[in-house]
C-alpha positions in Angstrom: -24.8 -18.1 10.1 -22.2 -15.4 9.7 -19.2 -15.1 7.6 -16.1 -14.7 9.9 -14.3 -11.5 8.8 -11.1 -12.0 8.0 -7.9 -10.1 7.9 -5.1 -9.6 5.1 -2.1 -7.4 5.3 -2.1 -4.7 2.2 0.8 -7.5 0.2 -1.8 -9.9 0.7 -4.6 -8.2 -0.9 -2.0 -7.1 -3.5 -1.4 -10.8 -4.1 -4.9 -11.8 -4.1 -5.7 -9.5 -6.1 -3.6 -10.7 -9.1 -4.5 -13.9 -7.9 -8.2 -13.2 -8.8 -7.3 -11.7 -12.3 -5.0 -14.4 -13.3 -7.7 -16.7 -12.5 -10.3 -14.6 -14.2 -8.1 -14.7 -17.5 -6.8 -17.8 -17.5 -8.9 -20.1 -15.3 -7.4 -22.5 -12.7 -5.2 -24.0 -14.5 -2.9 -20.6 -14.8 -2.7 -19.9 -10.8 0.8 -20.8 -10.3 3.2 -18.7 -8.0 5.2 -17.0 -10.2 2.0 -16.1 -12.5 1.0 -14.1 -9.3 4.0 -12.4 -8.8 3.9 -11.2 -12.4 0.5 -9.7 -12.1 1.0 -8.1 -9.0 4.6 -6.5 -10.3 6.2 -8.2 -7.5 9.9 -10.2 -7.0 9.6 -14.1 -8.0 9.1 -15.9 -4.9 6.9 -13.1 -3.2 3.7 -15.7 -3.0 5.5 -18.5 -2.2 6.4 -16.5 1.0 3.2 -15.6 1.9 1.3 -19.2 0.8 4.3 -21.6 0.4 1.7 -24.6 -1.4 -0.7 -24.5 -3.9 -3.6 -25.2 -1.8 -3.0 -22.4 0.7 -3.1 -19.8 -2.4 -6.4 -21.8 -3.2 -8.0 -21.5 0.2 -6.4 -18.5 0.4 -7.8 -16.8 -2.8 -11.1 -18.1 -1.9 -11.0 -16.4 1.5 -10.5 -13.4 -0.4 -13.3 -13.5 -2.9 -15.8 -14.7 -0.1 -15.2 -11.4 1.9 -15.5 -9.1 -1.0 -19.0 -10.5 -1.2 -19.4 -10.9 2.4 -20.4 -7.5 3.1 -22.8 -7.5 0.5 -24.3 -10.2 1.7 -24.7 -9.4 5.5 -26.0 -6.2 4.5 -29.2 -7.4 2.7 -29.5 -10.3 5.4 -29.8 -7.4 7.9 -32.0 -5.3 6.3 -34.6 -8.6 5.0 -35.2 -9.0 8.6 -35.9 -5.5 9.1 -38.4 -5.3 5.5 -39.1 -8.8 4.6 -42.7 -7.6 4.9 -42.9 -4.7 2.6 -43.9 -5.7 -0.7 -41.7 -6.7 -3.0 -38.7 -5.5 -1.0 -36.8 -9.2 -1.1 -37.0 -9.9 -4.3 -35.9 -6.4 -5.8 -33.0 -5.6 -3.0 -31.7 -9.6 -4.5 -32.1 -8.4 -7.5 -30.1 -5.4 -6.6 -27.1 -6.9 -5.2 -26.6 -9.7 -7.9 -26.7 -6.6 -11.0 -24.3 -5.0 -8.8 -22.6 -8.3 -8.4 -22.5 -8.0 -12.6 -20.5 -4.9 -12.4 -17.4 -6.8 -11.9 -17.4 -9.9 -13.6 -14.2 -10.6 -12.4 -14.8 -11.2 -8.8 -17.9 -13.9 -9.8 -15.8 -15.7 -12.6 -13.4 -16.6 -9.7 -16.0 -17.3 -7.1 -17.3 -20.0 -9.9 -13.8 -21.0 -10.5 -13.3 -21.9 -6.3 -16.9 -23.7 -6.7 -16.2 -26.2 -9.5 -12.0 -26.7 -7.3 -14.5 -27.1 -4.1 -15.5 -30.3 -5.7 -11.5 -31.7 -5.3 -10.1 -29.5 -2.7 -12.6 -29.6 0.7 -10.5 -27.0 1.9 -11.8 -24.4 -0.4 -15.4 -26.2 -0.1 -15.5 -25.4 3.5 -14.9 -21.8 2.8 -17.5 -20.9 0.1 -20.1 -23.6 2.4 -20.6 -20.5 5.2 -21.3 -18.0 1.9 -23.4 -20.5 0.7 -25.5 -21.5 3.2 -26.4 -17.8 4.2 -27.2 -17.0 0.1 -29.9 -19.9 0.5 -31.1 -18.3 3.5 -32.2 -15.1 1.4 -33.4 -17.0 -1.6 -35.5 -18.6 0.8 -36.7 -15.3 2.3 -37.2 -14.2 -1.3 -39.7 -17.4 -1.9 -41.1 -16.8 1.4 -41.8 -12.8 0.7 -43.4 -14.1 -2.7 -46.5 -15.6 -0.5 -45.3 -19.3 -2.3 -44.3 -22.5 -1.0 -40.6 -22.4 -0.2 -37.7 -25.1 1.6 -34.5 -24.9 1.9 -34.8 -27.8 -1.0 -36.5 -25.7 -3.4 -34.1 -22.6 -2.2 -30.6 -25.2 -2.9 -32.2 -25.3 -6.7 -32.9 -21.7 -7.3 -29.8 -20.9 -5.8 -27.9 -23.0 -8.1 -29.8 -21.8 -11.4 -29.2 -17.9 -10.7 -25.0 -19.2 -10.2 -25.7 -20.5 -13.9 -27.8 -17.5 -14.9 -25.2 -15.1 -13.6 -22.3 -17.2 -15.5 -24.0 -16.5 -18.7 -24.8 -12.9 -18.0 -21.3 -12.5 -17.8 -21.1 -13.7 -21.4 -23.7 -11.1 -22.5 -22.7 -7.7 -24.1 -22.1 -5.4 -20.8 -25.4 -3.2 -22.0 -27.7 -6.2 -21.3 -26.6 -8.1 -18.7 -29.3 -6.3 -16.5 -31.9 -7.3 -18.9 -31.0 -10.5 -19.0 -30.7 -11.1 -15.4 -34.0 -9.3 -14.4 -35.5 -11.6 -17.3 -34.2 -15.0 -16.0 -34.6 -14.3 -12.6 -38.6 -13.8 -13.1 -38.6 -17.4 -15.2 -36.8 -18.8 -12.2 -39.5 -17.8 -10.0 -42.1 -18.6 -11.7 -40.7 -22.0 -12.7 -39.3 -23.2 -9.3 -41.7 -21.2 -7.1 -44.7 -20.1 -8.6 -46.8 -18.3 -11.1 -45.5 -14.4 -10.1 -47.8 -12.2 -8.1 -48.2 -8.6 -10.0 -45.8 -7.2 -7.3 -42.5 -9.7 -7.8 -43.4 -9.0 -12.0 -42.8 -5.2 -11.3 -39.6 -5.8 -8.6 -38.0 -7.8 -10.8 -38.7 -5.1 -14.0 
């Protein structure tokens, strides 16, 4: 399953840009119209234009978010299918993209913001359900490329415990989120999948 690309016009990404920091600083409950227009500098009433109700700025931002991990995404996709077989290549190329994920916390404090909404508003729970889906597809390769039993079952669980892992790296001083990730992700393997082979120990280092 692919991720449809999706366009926006250069005000939109302007406004969905300070859409995502207003939601990064102030959660949710500050994404109003008029809190967009003052991040993004722009005249009150510039949102409204462009996403006249409250849930098309929510389905909106969340379009938005989902396509500035959607290359990301399709990129390692392509290239597991290419290397799933070299040894150790799934696990460190996820390991990879989710440090460089870390980089800007931002971007992930928003996509966790749209999750927790996705449980009141289907609209924006359709949206991050195509991302979603195609994450648990490369966790699965990952537990696959690990030689240990894997499901899409057991990749639904590991998939939700890196979200919360990745949540709390965000809280960690910038210097050791890394650490910390590379740490948890090897206790996530070896508690939902397996004991970890020699190989996934040094990928994951």
């Amino acid at each position: 399953m692919t991720i449809p690309e999706i366009p926006f016009t250069p005000r939109q990404v302007q406004l969905l840009s300070a859409a995502a920091r207003v939601v990064a600083r102030s959660g949710l409950r500050g994404l109003t119209h008029r809190a967009v227009d003052a991040e993004a500098g722009l005249p009150e009433g510039s949102c409204s234009a462009y996403m006249r109700t409250r849930v098309a700025l929510l389905t909106r931002l969340a379009e938005y978010v989902t396509s500035q991990f959607a290359h990301d995404i399709s990129d390692l996709t392509q290239r597991i299918e290419q290397h799933a077989r070299v040894d150790g290549y799934v696990v460190r190329e996820t390991l990879a993209m989710l440090r460089s994920w870390l980089d800007d916390p931002e971007l992930l404090l928003v996509r966790m913001e749209l999750t927790i909404e996705g449980a009141r508003q289907p609209e924006v729970a359709d949206i991050l359900q195509v991302q979603w889906v195609q994450l648990v597809q490369i966790v699965e390769h990952a537990m696959e490329a690990t030689g240990k039993e894997h499901n899409p079952a057991r990749a639904r669980t590991l998939l939700a415990a890196i979200d919360g892992v990745l949540l709390r790296a965000v809280r960690e001083d910038p210097a050791d989120r890394a650490r910390f990730l590379g740490e948890s992700l090897e206790l996530l393997m070896t508690s939902l999948v397996g004991k970890s082979t020699e190989s996934t120990h040094q990928s994951l280092s």
